[in-house]
C-alpha positions, 0 to 999 in steps of 0.5 A: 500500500505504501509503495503504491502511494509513493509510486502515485506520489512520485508520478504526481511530482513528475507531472507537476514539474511537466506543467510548469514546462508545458506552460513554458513551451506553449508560450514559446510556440505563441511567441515563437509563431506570432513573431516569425509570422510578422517577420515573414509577412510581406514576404508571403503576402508577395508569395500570394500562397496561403500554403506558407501561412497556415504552417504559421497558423497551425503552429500558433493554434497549437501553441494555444492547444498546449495553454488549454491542455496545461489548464486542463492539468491543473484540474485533473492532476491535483484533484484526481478527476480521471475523466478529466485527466483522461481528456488530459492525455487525448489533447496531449496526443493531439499536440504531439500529432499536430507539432509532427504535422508542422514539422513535415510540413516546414520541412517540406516548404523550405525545399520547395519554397524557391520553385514558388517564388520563381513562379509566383514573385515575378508575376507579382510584380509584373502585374500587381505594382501599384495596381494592388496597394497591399502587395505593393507596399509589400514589395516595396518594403521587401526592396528596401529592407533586403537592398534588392530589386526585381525578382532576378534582377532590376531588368525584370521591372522593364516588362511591368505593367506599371512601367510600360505606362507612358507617364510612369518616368521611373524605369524602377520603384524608388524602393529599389534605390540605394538610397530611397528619394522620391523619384530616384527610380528615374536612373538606373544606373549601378550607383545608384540602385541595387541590381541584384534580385530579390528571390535569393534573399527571400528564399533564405529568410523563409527557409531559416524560418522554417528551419526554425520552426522545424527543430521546435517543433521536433523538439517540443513533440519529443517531451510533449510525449513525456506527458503523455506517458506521465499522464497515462502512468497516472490513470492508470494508478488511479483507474487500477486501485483505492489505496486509501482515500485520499487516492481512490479516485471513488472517494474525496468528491473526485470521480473515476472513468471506469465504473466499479463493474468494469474494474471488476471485470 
C-alpha cells in the first residue's frame, strides 16, 4: 500500500514539474509563431500562397492547444478527476500529432519554397505594382529592407505593367534605390540602385524560418510525449486501485472513468 502511494506520489511530482514546462513551451510556440509570422509577412503576402501561412497558423493554434491542455492539468492532476485527466492525455496526443504535422510540413516548404517564388514573385510584380496597394507596399518594403530589386534582377521591372505606362518616368520603384528619394527610380544606373534580385534573399529568410520552426517543433513533440506517458502512468494508478482515500479516485468528491463493474471485470 505504501509503495503504491509513493509510486502515485512520485508520478504526481513528475507531472507537476511537466506543467510548469508545458506552460513554458506553449508560450514559446505563441511567441515563437506570432513573431516569425510578422517577420515573414510581406514576404508571403508577395508569395500570394496561403500554403506558407497556415504552417504559421497551425503552429500558433497549437501553441494555444498546449495553454488549454496545461489548464486542463491543473484540474485533473491535483484533484484526481480521471475523466478529466483522461481528456488530459487525448489533447496531449493531439499536440504531439499536430507539432509532427508542422514539422513535415516546414520541412517540406523550405525545399520547395524557391520553385514558388520563381513562379509566383515575378508575376507579382509584373502585374500587381501599384495596381494592388497591399502587395505593393509589400514589395516595396521587401526592396528596401533586403537592398534588392526585381525578382532576378532590376531588368525584370522593364516588362511591368506599371512601367510600360507612358507617364510612369521611373524605369524602377524608388524602393529599389540605394538610397530611397522620391523619384530616384528615374536612373538606373549601378550607383545608384541595387541590381541584384530579390528571390535569393527571400528564399533564405523563409527557409531559416522554417528551419526554425522545424527543430521546435521536433523538439517540443519529443517531451510533449513525456506527458503523455506521465499522464497515462497516472490513470492508470488511479483507474487500477483505492489505496486509501485520499487516492481512490471513488472517494474525496473526485470521480473515476471506469465504473466499479468494469474494474471488476
Amino acid at each position: 500500500m505504501t509503495s503504491k502511494c509513493c509510486g502515485l506520489r512520485s508520478t504526481k511530482i513528475l507531472l507537476y514539474i511537466f506543467q510548469f514546462v508545458l506552460l513554458f513551451t506553449g508560450l514559446a510556440i505563441c511567441l515563437l509563431g506570432a513573431w516569425k509570422f510578422l517577420i515573414t509577412f510581406h514576404l508571403l503576402r508577395v508569395l500570394d500562397s496561403h500554403t506558407y501561412s497556415t504552417a504559421f497558423y497551425l503552429f500558433l493554434a497549437t501553441g494555444c492547444l498546449v495553454i488549454l491542455v496545461f489548464l486542463i492539468g491543473c484540474c485533473a492532476v491535483p484533484k484526481h478527476w480521471t475523466k478529466l485527466l483522461f481528456l488530459y492525455i487525448i489533447l496531449l496526443v493531439a499536440v504531439v500529432l499536430f507539432e509532427i504535422l508542422i514539422g513535415v510540413l516546414a520541412f517540406l516548404f523550405r525545399e520547395n519554397i524557391e520553385d514558388d517564388l520563381n513562379l509566383n514573385f515575378n508575376n507579382t510584380i509584373l502585374a500587381t505594382y501599384k495596381f494592388d496597394d497591399d502587395k505593393t507596399a509589400s514589395i516595396d518594403y521587401i526592396q528596401e529592407k533586403l537592398h534588392c530589386c526585381g525578382a532576378l534582377g532590376y531588368e525584370d521591372w522593364t516588362y511591368s505593367t506599371w512601367i510600360q505606362n507612358e507617364t510612369v518616368l521611373n524605369k524602377v520603384p524608388d524602393s529599389c534605390c540605394k538610397t530611397v528619394t522620391e523619384n530616384c527610380g528615374y536612373r538606373d544606373h549601378p550607383s545608384n540602385i541595387n541590381f541584384e534580385g530579390c528571390i535569393g534573399f527571400i528564399v533564405e529568410k523563409i527557409r531559416a524560418n522554417f528551419w526554425v520552426i522545424f527543430v521546435t517543433a521536433i523538439c517540443i513533440c519529443a517531451f510533449h510525449a513525456i506527458g503523455i506517458v506521465l499522464g497515462s502512468i497516472l490513470f492508470v494508478k488511479l483507474e487500477s486501485g483505492k489505496y486509501d482515500a485520499d487516492y481512490s479516485p471513488q472517494n474525496g468528491g473526485t470521480e473515476a472513468l471506469l465504473s466499479d463493474t468494469q474494474h471488476h471485470l
